[in-house]
Structures are given as C-alpha cells and as structure tokens.
Backbone and ligand atoms as CSV (ligand in chain L), in Angstrom:
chain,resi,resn,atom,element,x,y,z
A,1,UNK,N,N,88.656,87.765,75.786
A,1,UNK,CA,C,87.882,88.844,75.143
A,1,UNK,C,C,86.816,88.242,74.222
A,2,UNK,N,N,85.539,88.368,74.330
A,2,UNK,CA,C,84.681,88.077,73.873
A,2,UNK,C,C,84.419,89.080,72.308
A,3,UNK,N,N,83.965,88.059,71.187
A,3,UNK,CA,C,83.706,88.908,70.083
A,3,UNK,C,C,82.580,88.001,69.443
A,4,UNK,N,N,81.384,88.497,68.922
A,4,UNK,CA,C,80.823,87.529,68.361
A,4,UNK,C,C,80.856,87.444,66.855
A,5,UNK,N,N,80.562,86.178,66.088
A,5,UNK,CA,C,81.266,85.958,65.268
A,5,UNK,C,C,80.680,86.646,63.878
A,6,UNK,N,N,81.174,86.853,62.279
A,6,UNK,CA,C,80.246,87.602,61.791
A,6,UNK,C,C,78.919,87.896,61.416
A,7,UNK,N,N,78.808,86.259,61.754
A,7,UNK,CA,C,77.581,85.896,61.620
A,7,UNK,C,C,76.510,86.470,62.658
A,8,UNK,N,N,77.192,86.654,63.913
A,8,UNK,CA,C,76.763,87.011,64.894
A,8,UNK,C,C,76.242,88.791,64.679
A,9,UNK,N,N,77.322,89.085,64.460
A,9,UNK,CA,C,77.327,90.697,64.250
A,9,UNK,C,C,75.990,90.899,63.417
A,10,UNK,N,N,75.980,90.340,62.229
A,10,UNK,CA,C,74.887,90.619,61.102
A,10,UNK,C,C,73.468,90.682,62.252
A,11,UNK,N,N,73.292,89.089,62.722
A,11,UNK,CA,C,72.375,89.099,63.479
A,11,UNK,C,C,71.878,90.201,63.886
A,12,UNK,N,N,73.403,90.966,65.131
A,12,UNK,CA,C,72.471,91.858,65.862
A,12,UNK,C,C,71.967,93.048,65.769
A,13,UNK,N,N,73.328,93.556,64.392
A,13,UNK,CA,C,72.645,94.810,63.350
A,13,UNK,C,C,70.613,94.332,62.690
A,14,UNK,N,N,70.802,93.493,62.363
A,14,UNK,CA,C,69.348,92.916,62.245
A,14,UNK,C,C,68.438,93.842,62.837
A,15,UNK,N,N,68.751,92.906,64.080
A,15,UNK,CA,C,67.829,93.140,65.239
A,15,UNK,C,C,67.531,95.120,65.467
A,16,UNK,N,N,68.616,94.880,65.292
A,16,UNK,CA,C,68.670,97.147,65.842
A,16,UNK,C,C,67.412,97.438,64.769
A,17,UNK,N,N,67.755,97.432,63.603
A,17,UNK,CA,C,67.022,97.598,62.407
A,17,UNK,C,C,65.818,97.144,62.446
A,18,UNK,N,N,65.402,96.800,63.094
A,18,UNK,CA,C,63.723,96.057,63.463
A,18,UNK,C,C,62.847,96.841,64.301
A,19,UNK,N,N,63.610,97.570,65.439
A,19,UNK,CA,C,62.864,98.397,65.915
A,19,UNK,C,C,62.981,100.090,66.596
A,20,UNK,N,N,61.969,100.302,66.546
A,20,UNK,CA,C,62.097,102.038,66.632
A,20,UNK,C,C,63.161,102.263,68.177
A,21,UNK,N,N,62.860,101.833,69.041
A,21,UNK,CA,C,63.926,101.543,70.300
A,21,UNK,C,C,64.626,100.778,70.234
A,22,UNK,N,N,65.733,100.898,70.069
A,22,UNK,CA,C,66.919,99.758,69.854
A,22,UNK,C,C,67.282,98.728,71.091
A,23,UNK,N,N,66.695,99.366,71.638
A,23,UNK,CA,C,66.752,99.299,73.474
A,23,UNK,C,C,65.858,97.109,73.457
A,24,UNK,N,N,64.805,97.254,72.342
A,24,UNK,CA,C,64.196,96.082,71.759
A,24,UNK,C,C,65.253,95.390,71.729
A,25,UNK,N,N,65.965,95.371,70.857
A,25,UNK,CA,C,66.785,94.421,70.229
A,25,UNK,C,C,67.964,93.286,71.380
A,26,UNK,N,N,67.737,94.127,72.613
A,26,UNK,CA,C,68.547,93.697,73.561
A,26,UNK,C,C,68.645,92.357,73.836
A,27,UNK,N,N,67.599,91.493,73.787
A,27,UNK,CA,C,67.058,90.294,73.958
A,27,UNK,C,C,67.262,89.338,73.279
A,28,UNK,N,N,66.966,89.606,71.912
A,28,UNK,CA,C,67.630,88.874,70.598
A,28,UNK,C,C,69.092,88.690,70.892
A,29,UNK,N,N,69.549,89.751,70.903
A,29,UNK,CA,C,71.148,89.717,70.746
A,29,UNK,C,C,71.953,89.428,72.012
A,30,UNK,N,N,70.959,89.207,73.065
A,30,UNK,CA,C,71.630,88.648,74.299
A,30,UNK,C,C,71.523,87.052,74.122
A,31,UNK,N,N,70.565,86.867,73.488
A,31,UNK,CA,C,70.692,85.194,73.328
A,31,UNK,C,C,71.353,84.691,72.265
A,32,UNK,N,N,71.572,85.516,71.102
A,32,UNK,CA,C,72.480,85.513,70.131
A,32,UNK,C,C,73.660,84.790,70.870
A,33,UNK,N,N,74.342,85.553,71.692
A,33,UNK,CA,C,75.652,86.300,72.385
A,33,UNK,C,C,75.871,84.705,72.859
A,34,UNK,N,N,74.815,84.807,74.069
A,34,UNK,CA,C,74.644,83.591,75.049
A,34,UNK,C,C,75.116,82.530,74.599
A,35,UNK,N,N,74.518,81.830,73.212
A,35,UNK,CA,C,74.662,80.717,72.552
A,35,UNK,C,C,76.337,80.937,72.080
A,36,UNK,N,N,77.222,82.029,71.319
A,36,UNK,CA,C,78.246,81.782,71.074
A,36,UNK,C,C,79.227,82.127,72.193
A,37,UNK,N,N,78.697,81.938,73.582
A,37,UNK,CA,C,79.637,82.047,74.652
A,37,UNK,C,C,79.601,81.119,75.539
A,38,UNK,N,N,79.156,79.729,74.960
A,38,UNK,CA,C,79.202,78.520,75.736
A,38,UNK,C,C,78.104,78.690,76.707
A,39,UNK,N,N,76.815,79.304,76.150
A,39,UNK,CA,C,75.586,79.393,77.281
A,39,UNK,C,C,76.067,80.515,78.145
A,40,UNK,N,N,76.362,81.234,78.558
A,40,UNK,CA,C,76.200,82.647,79.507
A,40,UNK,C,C,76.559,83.634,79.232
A,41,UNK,N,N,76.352,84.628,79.715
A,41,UNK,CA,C,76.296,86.116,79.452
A,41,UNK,C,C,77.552,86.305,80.620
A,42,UNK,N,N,78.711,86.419,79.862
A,42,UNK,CA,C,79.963,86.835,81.016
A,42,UNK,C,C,80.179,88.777,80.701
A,43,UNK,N,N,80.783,89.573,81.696
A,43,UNK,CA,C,80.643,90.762,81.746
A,43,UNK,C,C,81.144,91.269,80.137
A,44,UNK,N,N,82.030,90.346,79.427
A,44,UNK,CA,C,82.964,90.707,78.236
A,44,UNK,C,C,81.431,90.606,77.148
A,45,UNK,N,N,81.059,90.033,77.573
A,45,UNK,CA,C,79.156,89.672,76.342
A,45,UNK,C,C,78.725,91.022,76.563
A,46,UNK,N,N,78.632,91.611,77.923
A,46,UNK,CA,C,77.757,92.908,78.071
A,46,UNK,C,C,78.877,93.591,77.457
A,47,UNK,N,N,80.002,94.047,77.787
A,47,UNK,CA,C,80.805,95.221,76.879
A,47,UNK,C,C,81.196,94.625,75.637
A,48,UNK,N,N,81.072,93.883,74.654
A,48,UNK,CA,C,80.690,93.468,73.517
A,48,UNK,C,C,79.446,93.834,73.030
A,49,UNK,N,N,78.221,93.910,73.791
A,49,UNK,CA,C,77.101,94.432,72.740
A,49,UNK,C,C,77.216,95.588,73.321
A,50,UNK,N,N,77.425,96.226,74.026
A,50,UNK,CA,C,77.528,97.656,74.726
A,50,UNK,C,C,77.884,98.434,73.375
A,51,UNK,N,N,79.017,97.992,72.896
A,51,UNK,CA,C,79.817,98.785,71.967
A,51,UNK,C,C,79.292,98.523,70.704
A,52,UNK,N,N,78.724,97.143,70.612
A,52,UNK,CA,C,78.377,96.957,68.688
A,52,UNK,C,C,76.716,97.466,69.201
A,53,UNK,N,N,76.234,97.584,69.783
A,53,UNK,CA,C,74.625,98.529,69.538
A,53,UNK,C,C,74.778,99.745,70.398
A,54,UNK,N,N,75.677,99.863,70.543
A,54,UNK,CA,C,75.697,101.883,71.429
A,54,UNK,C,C,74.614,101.881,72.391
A,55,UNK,N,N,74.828,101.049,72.943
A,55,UNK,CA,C,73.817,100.934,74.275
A,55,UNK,C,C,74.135,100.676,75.723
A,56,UNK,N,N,74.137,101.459,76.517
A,56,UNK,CA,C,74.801,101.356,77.848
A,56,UNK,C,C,75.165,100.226,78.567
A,57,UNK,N,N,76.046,99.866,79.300
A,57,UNK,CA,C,76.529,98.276,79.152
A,57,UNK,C,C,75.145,98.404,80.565
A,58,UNK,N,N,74.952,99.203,81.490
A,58,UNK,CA,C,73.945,98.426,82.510
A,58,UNK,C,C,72.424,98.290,81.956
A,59,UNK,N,N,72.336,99.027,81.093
A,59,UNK,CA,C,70.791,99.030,80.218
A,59,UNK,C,C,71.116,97.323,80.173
A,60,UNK,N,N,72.178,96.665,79.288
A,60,UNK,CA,C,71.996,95.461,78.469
A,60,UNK,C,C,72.459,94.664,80.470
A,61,UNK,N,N,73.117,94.270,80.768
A,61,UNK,CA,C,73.275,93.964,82.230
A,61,UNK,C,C,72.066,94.031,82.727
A,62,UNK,N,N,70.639,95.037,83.162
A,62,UNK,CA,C,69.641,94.968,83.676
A,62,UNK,C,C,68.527,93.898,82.774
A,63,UNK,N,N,69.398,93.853,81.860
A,63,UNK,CA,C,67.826,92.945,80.835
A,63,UNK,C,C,68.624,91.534,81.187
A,64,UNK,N,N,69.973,91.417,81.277
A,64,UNK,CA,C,70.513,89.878,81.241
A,64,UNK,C,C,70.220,89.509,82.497
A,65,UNK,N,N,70.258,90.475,83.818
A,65,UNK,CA,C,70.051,89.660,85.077
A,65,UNK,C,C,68.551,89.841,85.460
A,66,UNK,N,N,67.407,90.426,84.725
A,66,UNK,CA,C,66.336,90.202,85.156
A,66,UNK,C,C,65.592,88.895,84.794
A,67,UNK,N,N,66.042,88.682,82.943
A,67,UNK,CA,C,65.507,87.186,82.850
A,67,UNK,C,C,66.678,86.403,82.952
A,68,UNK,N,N,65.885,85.338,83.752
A,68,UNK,CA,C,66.689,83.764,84.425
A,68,UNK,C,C,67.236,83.081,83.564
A,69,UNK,N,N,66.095,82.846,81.761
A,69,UNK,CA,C,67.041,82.633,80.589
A,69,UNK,C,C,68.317,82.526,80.412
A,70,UNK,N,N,68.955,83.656,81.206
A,70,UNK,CA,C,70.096,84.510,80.903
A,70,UNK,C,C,70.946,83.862,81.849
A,71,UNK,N,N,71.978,83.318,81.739
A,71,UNK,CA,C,72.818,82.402,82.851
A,71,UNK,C,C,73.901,83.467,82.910
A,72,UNK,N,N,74.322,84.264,83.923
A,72,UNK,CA,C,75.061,84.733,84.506
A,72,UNK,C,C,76.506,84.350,84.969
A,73,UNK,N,N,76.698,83.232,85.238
A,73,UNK,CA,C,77.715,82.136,85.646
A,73,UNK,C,C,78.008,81.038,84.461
A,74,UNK,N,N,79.232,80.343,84.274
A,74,UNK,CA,C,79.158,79.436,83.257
A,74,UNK,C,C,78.332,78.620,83.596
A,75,UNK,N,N,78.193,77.609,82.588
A,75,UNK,CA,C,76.928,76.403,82.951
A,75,UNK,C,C,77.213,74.986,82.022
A,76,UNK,N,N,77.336,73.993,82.301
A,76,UNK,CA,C,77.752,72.641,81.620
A,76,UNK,C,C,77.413,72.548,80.386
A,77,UNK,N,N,77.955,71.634,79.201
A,77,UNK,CA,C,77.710,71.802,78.279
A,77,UNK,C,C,76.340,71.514,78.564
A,78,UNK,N,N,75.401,70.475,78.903
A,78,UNK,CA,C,73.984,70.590,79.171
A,78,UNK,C,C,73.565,71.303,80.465
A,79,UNK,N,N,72.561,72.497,80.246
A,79,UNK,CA,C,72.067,73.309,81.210
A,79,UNK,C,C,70.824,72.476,81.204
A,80,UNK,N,N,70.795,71.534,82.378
A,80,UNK,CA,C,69.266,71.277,83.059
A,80,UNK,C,C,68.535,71.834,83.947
A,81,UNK,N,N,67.631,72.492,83.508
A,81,UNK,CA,C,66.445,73.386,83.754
A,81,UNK,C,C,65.344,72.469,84.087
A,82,UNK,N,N,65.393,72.454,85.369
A,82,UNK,CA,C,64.275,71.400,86.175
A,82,UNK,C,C,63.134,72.115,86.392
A,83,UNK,N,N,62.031,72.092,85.983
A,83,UNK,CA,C,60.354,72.937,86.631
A,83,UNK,C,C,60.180,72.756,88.052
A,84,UNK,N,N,60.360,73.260,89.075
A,84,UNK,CA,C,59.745,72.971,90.383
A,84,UNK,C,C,58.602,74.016,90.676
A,85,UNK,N,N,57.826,73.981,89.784
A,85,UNK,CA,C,56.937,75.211,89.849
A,85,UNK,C,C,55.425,74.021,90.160
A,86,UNK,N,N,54.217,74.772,90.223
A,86,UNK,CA,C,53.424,73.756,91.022
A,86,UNK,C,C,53.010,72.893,90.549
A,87,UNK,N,N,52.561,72.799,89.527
A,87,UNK,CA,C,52.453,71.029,88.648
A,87,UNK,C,C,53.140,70.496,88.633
A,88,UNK,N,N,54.517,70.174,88.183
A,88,UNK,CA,C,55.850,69.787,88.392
A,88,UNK,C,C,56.028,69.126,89.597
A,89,UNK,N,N,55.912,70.026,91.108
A,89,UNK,CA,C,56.211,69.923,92.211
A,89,UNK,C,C,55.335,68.612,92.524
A,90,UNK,N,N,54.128,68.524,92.528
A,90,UNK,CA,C,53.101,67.830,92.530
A,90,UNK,C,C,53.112,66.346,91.650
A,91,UNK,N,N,54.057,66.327,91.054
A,91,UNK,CA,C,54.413,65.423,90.231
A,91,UNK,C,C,55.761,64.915,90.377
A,92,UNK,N,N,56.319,65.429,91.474
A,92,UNK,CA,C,57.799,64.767,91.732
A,92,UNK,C,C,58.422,65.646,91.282
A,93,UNK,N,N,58.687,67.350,90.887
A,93,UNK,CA,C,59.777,68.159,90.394
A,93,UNK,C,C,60.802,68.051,90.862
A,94,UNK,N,N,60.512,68.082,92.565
A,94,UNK,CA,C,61.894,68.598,93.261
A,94,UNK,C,C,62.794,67.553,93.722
A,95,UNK,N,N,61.704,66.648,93.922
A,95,UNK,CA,C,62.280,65.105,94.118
A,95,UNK,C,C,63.466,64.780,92.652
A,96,UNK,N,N,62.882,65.128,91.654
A,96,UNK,CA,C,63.762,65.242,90.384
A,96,UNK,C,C,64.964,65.513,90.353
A,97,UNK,N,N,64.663,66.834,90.978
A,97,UNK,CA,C,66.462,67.711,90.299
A,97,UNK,C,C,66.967,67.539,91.560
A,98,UNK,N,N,66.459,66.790,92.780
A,98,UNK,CA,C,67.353,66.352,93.855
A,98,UNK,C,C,67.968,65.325,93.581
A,99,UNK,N,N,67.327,64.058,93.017
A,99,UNK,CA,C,67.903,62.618,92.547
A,99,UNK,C,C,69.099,63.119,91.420
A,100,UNK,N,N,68.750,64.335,90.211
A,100,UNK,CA,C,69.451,64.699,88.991
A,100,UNK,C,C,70.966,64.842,89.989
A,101,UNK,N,N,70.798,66.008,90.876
A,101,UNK,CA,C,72.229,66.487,91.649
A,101,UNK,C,C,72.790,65.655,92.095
A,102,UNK,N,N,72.257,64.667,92.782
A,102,UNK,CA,C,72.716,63.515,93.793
A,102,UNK,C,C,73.698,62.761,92.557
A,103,UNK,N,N,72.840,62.192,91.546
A,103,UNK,CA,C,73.301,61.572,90.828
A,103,UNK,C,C,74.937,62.044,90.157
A,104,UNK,N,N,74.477,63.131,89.725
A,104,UNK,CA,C,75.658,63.652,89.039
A,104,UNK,C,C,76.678,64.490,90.390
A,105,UNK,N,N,76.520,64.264,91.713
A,105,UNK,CA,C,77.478,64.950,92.503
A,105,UNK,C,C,77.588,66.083,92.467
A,106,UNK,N,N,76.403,67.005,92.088
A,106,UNK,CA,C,76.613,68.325,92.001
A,106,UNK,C,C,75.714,69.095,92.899
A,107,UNK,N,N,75.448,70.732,93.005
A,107,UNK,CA,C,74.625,71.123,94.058
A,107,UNK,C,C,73.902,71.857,92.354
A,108,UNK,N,N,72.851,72.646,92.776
A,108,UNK,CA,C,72.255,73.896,92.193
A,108,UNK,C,C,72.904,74.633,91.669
A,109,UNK,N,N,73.217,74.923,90.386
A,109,UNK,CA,C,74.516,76.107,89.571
A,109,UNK,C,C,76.014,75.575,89.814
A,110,UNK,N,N,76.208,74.002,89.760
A,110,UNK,CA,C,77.400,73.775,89.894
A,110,UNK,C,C,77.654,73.500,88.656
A,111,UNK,N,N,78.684,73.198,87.697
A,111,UNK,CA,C,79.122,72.554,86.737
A,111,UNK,C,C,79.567,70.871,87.297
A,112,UNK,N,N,79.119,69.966,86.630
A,112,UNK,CA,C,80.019,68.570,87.253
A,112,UNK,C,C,81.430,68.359,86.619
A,113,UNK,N,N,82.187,67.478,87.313
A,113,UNK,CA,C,83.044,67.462,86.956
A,113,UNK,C,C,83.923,67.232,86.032
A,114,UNK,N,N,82.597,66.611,85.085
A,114,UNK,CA,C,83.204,66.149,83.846
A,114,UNK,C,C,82.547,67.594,82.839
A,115,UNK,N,N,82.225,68.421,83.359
A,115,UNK,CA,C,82.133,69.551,82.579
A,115,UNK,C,C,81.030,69.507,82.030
A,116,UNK,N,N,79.757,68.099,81.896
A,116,UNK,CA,C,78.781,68.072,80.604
A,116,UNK,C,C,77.220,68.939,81.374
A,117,UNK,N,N,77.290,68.594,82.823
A,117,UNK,CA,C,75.845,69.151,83.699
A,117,UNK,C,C,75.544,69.985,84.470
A,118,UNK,N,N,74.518,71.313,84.263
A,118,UNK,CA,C,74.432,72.391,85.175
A,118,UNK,C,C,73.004,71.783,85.501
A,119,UNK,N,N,72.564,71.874,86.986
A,119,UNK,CA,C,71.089,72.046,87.218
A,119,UNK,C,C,70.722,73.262,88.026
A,120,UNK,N,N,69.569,73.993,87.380
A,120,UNK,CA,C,69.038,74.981,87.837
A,120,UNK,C,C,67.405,74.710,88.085
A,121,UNK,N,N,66.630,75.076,88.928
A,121,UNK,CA,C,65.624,74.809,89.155
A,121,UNK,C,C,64.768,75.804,89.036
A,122,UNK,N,N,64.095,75.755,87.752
A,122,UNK,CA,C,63.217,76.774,87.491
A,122,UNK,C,C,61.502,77.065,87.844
A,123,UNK,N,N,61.280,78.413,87.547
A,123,UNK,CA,C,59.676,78.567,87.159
A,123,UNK,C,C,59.146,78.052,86.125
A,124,UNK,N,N,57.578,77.818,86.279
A,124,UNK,CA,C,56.896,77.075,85.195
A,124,UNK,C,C,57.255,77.429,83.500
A,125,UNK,N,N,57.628,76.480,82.672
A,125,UNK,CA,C,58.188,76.414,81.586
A,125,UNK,C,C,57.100,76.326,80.343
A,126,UNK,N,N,56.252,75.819,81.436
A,126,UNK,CA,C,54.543,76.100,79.995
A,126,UNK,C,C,54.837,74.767,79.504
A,127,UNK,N,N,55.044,73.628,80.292
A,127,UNK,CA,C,54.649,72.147,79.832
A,127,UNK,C,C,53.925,71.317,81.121
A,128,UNK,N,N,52.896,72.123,81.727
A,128,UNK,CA,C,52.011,71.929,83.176
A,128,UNK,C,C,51.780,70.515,82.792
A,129,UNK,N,N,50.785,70.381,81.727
A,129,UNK,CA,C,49.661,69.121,81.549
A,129,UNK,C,C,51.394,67.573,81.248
A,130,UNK,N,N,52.051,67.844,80.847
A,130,UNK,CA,C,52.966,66.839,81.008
A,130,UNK,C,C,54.257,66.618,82.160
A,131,UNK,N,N,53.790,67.254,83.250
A,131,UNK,CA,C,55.008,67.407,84.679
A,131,UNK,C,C,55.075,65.532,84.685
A,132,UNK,N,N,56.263,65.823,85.424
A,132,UNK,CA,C,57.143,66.627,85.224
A,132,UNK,C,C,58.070,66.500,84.653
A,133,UNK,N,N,58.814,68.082,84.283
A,133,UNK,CA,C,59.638,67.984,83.100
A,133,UNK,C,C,60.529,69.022,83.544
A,134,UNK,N,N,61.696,69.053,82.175
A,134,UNK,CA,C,63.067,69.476,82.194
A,134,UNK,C,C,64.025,69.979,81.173
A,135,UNK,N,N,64.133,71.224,80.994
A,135,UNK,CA,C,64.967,71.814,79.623
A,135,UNK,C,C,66.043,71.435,79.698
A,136,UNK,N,N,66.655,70.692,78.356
A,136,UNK,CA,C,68.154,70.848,78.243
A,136,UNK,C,C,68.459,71.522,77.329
A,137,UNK,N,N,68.975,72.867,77.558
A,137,UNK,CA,C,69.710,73.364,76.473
A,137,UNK,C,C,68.426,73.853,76.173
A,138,UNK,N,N,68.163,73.586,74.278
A,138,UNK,CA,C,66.902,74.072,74.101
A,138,UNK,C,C,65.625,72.834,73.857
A,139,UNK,N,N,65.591,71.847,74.499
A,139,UNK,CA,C,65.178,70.720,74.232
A,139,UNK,C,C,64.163,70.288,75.460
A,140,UNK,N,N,62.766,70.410,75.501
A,140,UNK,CA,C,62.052,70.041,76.194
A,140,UNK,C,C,61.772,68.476,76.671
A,141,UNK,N,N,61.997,68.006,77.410
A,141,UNK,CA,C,61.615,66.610,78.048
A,141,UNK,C,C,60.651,66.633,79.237
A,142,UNK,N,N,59.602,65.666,78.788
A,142,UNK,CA,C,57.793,65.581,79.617
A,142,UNK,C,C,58.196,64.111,79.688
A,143,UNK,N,N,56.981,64.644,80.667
A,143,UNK,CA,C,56.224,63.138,81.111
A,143,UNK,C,C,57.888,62.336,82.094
A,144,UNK,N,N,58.634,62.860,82.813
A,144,UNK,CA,C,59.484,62.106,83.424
A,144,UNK,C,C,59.599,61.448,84.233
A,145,UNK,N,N,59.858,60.636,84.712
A,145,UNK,CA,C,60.237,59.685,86.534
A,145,UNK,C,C,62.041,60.301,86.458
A,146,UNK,N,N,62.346,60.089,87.821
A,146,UNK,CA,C,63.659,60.438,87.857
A,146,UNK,C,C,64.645,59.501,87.380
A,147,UNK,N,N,64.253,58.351,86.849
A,147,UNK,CA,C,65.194,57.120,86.715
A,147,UNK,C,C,64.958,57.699,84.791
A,148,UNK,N,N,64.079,58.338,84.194
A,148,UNK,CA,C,64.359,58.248,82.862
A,148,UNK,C,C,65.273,59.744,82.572
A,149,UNK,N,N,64.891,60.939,83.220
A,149,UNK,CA,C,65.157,61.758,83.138
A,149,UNK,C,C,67.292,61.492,83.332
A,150,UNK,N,N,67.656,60.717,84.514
A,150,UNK,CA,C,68.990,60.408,84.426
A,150,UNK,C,C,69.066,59.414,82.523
A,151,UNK,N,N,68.598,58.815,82.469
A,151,UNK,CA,C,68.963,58.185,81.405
A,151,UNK,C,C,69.254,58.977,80.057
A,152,UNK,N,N,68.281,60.469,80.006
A,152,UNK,CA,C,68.432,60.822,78.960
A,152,UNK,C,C,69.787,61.588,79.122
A,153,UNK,N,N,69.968,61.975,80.279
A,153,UNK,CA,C,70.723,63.265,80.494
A,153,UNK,C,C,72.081,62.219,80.018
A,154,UNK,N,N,72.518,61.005,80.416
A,154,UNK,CA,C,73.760,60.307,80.418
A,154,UNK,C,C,73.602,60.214,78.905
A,155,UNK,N,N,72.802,60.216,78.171
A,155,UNK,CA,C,72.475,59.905,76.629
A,155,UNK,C,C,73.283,60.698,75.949
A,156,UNK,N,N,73.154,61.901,76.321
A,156,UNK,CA,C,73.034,63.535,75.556
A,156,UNK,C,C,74.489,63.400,75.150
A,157,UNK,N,N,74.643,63.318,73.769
A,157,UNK,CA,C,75.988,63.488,72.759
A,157,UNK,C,C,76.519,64.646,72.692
L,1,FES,S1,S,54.587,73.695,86.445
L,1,FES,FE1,FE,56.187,72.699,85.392
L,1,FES,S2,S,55.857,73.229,83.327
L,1,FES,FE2,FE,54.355,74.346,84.407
C-alpha cells in the first residue's frame, strides 16, 4: 500500500492550492509520488492521489500514461534514458543503448539483475548540440562514446 510521506502530502496540498483547476496539480504530484515510489507510478500511486486530491483515479492514470516521464513499470535504481531521437541517432544514439543493454544483459524496460539498470530509449531530451546523450535519473550526460557512457553508468553510487 502506497502512502506518501508527510512531507509528501504537504507538497501535494501545495500544489492543489496553486491552481484554479486542481486537475493542474496532477503533474507535480505525480512526480512527487514517482520519486517516493522507487521511480514509478504503480496503480496504488494513482489510488493514493485519487483520494488525497479528490480527483478521479483515470483523470490522474491518463496524465501518468500519456507522459513517458512517468514510468509505469518498476525501473532500476538508475533509469537510463538513452536519446535516439535525430541528432543523437546521427551521432551513435542507438548504437549506444544497444552496446548499454548488451553490456548490462538486459533488453529495453528490463531491470538487470543486480537491480541498479533500466534502459529506455527516448525522444529528444533538448541536449541536440551535445549528442549523444543520456538521462540518469535526473542527471544529464553529453558529449558520449559508448565506452564512456558504460563507465559512468558502472560509477553511479
Ligand atoms: S536529439 Fe538527442 S537530445 Fe535532441
């Protein structure tokens, strides 16, 4: 059973209080949520804010599965978010998060086995002029080859 914590709660009363449609606040408090649920939005996150903002659990469900942000499935303690969008691509993207999977033995939305790596392969992330690159978590990494991009990822504490 998912509950977020009080700190959490304050947050998302916040958020309600900010705008004339509360229906706003959905976003904030889905990433709120996200972060104290080990990165994803599991169905217990949607009937958790359902009930603390009186807002229909598929209203908050249609905003979590439209943006990709929003991880649906669990995801490793590091979620790598690879750009294969067209600068990226053009720069070795896909070649990237193919060497990333290979490396770590995993496919697209797998967790590895040691629990630390998800790779997902995203749309452009708005770091074109430095492809290619790769979110972890909330942490932007440019300018990569696939031999540094493994190095950082084995780094990550
Ligand atoms: S194409 Fe990769 S950041 Fe824009």
């Amino acid at each position: 059973m998912f509950k977020l914590s009080d700190e959490g709660v304050a947050f998302v009363k916040k958020e309600l209080g900010r705008y004339e449609d509360k229906k706003s606040a959905i976003i904030p408090s889905l990433f709120r949520a996200q972060v104290e649920n080990k990165g994803w939005v599991s169905p217990e996150v949607i009937t958790h804010l359902s009930q603390l903002m009186d807002i229909p659990e598929s209203a908050i469900d249609e905003v979590a599965t439209f943006y990709t942000m929003f991880n649906k499935q669990p995801v490793g303690k590091f979620h790598v978010q690879v750009c294969c969008n067209i600068s990226c691509s053009m720069n070795g993207g896909r070649e990237m998060a193919d060497y990333i999977c290979k490396t770590f033995d995993i496919q697209d939305g797998d967790i590895s086995k040691d629990g630390r790596y998800t790779v997902s392969r995203v749309e452009c992330l708005g770091a074109c002029d430095k492809a290619p690159m790769m979110q972890v978590n909330d942490d932007y990494h440019e300018g990569l080859t696939q031999e540094k991009a493994v190095e950082i990822l084995r780094g990550l504490k």
